[in-house]
N, C-alpha and C positions, 0 to 999 in steps of 0.2 A: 516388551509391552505392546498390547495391542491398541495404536493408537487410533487407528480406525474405527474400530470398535467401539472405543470411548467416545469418539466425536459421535458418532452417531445415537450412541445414548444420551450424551448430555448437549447436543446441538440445542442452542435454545430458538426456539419453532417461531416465536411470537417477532425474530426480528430477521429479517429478509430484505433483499435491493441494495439499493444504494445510497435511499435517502434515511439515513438516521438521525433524530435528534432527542432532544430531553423526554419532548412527548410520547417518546416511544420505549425509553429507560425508564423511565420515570414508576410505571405499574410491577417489570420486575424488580426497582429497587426496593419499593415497599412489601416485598415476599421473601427476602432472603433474611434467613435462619436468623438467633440469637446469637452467631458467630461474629457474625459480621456489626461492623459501626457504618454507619452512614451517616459523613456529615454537609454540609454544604457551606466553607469557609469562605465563601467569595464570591461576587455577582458578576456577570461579563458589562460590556458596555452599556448593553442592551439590559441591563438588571434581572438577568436569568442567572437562573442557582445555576454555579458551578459543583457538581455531585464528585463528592470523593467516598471510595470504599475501604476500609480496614480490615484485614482478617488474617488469622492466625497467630501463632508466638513463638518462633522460632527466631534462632539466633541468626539467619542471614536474612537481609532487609532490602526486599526487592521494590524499584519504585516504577512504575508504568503508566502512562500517558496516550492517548492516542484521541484524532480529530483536532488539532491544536492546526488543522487545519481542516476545515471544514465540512469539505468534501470530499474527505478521505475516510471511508466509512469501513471498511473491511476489516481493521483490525479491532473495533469498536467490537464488530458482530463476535468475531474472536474471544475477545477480551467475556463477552457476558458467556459465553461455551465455556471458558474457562470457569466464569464464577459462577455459572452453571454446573459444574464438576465438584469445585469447592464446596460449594452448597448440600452437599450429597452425605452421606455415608460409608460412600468407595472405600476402599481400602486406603486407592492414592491420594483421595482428599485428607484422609485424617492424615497420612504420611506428610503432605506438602504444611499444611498449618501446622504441623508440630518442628517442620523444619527452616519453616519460614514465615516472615513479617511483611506481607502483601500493604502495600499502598497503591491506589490503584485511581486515577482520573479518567472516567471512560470516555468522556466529551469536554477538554479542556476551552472547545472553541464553541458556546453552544450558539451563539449569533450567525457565526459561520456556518452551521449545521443546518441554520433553521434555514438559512436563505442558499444556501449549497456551493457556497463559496468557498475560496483558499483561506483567505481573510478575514479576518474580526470585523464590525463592525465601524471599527475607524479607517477601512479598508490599510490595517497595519498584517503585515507576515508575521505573525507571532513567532515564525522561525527564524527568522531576521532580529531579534527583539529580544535575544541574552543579553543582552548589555545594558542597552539603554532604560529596558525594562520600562518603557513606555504605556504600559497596557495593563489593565487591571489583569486581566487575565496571564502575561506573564510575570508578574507581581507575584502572583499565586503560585504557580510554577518552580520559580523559585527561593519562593517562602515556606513552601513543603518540603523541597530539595532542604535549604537547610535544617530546617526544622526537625524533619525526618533523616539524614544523615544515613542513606541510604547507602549499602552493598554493593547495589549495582541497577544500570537504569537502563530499562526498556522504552526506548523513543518509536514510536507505533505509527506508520504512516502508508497512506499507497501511494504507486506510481502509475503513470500513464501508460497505454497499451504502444508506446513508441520503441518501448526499451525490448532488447535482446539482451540474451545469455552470451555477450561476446557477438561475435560474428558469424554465429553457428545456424541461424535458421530457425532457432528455437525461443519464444517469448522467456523475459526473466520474470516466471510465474511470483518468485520471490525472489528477494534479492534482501541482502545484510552490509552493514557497515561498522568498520569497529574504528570512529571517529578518528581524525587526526588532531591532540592535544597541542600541535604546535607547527609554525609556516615550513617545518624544515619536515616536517609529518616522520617522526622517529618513531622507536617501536622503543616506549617502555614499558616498565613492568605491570602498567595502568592496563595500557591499552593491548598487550599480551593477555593478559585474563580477558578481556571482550572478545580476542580473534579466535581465540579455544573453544571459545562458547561458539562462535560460529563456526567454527567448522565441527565443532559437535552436527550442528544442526544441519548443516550441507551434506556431512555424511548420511544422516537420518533422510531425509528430504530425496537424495538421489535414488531412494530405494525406489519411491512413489513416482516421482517426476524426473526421469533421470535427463540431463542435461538444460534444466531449466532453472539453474538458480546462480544469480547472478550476485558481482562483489560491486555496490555504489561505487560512485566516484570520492577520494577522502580526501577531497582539496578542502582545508583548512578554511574554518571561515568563524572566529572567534562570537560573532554576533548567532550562530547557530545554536540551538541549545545543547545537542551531542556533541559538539566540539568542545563550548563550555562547561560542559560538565566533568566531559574525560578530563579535559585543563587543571579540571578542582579537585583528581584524583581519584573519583571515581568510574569503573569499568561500564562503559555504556556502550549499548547495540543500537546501533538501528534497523529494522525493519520496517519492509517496502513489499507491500501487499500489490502483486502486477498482476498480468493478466496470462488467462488459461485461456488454450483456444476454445471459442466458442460462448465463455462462462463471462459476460459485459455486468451482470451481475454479482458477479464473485461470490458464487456461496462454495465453487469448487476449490479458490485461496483461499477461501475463509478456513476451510478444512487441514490445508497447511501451514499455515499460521498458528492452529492451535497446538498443531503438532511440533512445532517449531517451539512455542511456550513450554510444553513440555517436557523437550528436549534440552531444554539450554536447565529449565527448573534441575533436571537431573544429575545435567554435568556439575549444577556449584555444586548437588547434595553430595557428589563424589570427590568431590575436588577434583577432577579431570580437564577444568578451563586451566590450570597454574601450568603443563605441560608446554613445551615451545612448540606452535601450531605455525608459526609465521610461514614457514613457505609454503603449504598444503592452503592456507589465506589466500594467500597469493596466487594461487594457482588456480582460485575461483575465476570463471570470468568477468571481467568486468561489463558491467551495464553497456548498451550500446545502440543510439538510435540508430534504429534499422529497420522499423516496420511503420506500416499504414495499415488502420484497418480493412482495405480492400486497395487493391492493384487490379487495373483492367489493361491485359497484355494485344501490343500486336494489331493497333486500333487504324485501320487506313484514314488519313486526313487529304482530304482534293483540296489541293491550291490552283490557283489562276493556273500556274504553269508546269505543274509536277503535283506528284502525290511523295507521300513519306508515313512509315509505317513508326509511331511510337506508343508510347506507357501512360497509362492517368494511374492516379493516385484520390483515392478518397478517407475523409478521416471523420468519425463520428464528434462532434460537438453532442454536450450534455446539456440539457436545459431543464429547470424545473416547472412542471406544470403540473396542480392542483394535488401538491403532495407528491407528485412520481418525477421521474428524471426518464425523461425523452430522449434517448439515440435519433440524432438530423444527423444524414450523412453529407458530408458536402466537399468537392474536386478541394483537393487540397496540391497537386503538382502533376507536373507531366514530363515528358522526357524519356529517357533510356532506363532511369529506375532503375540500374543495375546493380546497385550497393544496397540497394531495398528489398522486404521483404513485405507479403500481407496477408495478414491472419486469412484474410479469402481472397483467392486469386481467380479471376476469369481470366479464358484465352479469347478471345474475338479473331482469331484465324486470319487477318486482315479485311474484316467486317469495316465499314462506318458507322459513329455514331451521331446521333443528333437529339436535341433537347426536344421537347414541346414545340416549341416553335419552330422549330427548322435549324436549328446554328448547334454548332459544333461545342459542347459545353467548356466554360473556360473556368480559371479558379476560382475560388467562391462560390459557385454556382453546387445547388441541391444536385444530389447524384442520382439525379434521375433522369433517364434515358430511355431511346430505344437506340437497340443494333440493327443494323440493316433492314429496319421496320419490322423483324420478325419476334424479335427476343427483349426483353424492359428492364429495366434497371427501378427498381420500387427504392427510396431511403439505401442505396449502395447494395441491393440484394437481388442476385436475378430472379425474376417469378418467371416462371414455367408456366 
């Protein structure tokens, strides 16, 4: 299958960045086909339509979720690629709705969306919030879950640009998890069909990105929803939209993730997830904080009585301003940095550095500098 090929046909153009919400769903919900049902079963805090999508009539019943945190936009952009494809004539479109019963929540948090947060509106973790089901919104969540009586659940989320692929050097561009249903985290016959389906995807994945895809942490945490769901017998994946060097945007994950969707689509249509995958799981790396988005190596610091050569460390914070999300870079550590990694490394050869003012930047402080008054540090980026 050429899955490159299809993302770039059916990429859908009109949604880009990082900031997504209703208002931005909203114009391609009302274009898609007679196939599809579009309904809106539920208001968030904030009394925005919660959008659910229906399509196809096939006998496995996939349910999918993504933004139940906020600011986690990437698999959203995915998810409409997707129903971007469905929406089509493809070959593989009419193949997938003849094989499957898509339910699909593309922005379960739209409160969080709108203001670019993790959190709903009651500042609640909706992923913390299986249980007690506190939250209009995961009310909803879980009233579709039963309702819908789904096959198998796709839990859709990104991750921060900290994580690595292991210890390897390499960003976990993506990264999967096949929940743990219980504190002792067993492997049964549940959660066996979700690790198939991921290492379907891992294999697929390493053709494009090879050493870039990482296995979550599967500590057990009943109030998560992937854990409570696996719990209730159903095979759920998670997916963790990271980052690709360079792409703070992520339209270059966005591209794997779709690919990813229709990799795992393929394995149930073969039945090739029921196989025992568990050690080749395993054998994924695990996630692993290891990176800063910039490390500045090798910086000479003058003391009263000595000099000493060490490491800064910078990390972008996101903020939303007039619709867009703002990269501020700012000194997040210093030190030997040795167990760390950063998407962009400068050497300063045992240069000094010094802020605006004259002083030595400390944490918290904008990462903006000069080197030995020759060279500048612009928002963590050297300008030339």
């Amino acid at each position: 299958m050429e899955f490159k090929t299809l993302f770039k046909q059916f990429k859908k153009k009109t949604l880009s960045g990082r900031y997504i919400t209703n208002s931005a769903i909203e114009p391609i919900l009302k274009q898609l086909g007679p196939d599809f049902k579009v309904n809106t079963p539920a208001v968030s805090v904030k009394q925005q339509p919660i959008y659910t999508v229906e399509v196809g009539h096939g006998n496995h019943k996939i349910y999918m979720w993504s933004q139940m945190h906020g600011n986690e936009s990437t698999t959203t952009k995915a998810v409409f690629d997707f129903i971007n494809l469905l929406n089509s004539t493809n070959p593989l479109a009419i193949q997938l709705k003849e094989t499957f019963r898509f339910l699909i929540v593309p922005i379960a948090n739209p409160d969080g969306a709108a203001a670019y947060t993790r959190v709903n509106a009651n500042e609640v973790d909706l992923n913390r919030d299986a249980l007690n089901l506190s939250q209009p919104e995961s009310k909803l969540l879980r009233g579709l879950y039963d309702t819908f009586q789904p096959d198998f659940c796709f839990n859709l989320h990104d991750q921060r640009t900290i994580f690595g692929a292991g210890n390897t050097g390499k960003p976990a561009t993506v990264s999967f998890l096949a929940p743990a249903y219980n504190e002792e985290r067993e492997i049964n016959s549940v959660r066996k069909q979700a690790i198939g389906i991921i290492v379907a995807m891992n294999v697929a994945l390493q053709k494009y990105i090879p050493g870039q895809i990482g296995r979550f942490d599967d500590a057990f945490n009943m109030n998560c929803i992937g854990d409570r769901f696996q719990s209730l017998g159903t095979p759920t994946i998670l997916f963790e939209a990271g980052h690709f060097p360079g792409d703070y945007e992520r339209e270059v994950t966005r591209e794997y993730i779709f690919i990813a969707y229709l990799v795992a689509l393929t394995t149930i249509s073969k039945s090739e997830h029921v196989n025992n995958k568990t050690a080749e799981y395993f054998d994924i790396p695990q996630n692993m904080i290891v990176f800063f988005d910039f490390i500045y190596k090798n910086i000479k610091i003058d003391a009263v009585d000595n000099q000493k050569i060490t490491n800064f460390a910078a990390q972008y914070k996101e903020t939303l301003e007039n619709d867009k999300i703002v990269f501020e870079a700012y000194i997040a550590e210093t030190g030997t940095l040795s167990e760390y990694y950063g998407h962009t490394e400068y050497d300063f050869k045992k240069e000094s550095i010094r802020n605006s003012n004259g002083t030595i930047p400390v944490i918290n402080d904008k990462a903006d500098f000069l080197v030995a008054n020759k060279q500048k540090i612009v928002n963590g980026l050297l300008k030339k």
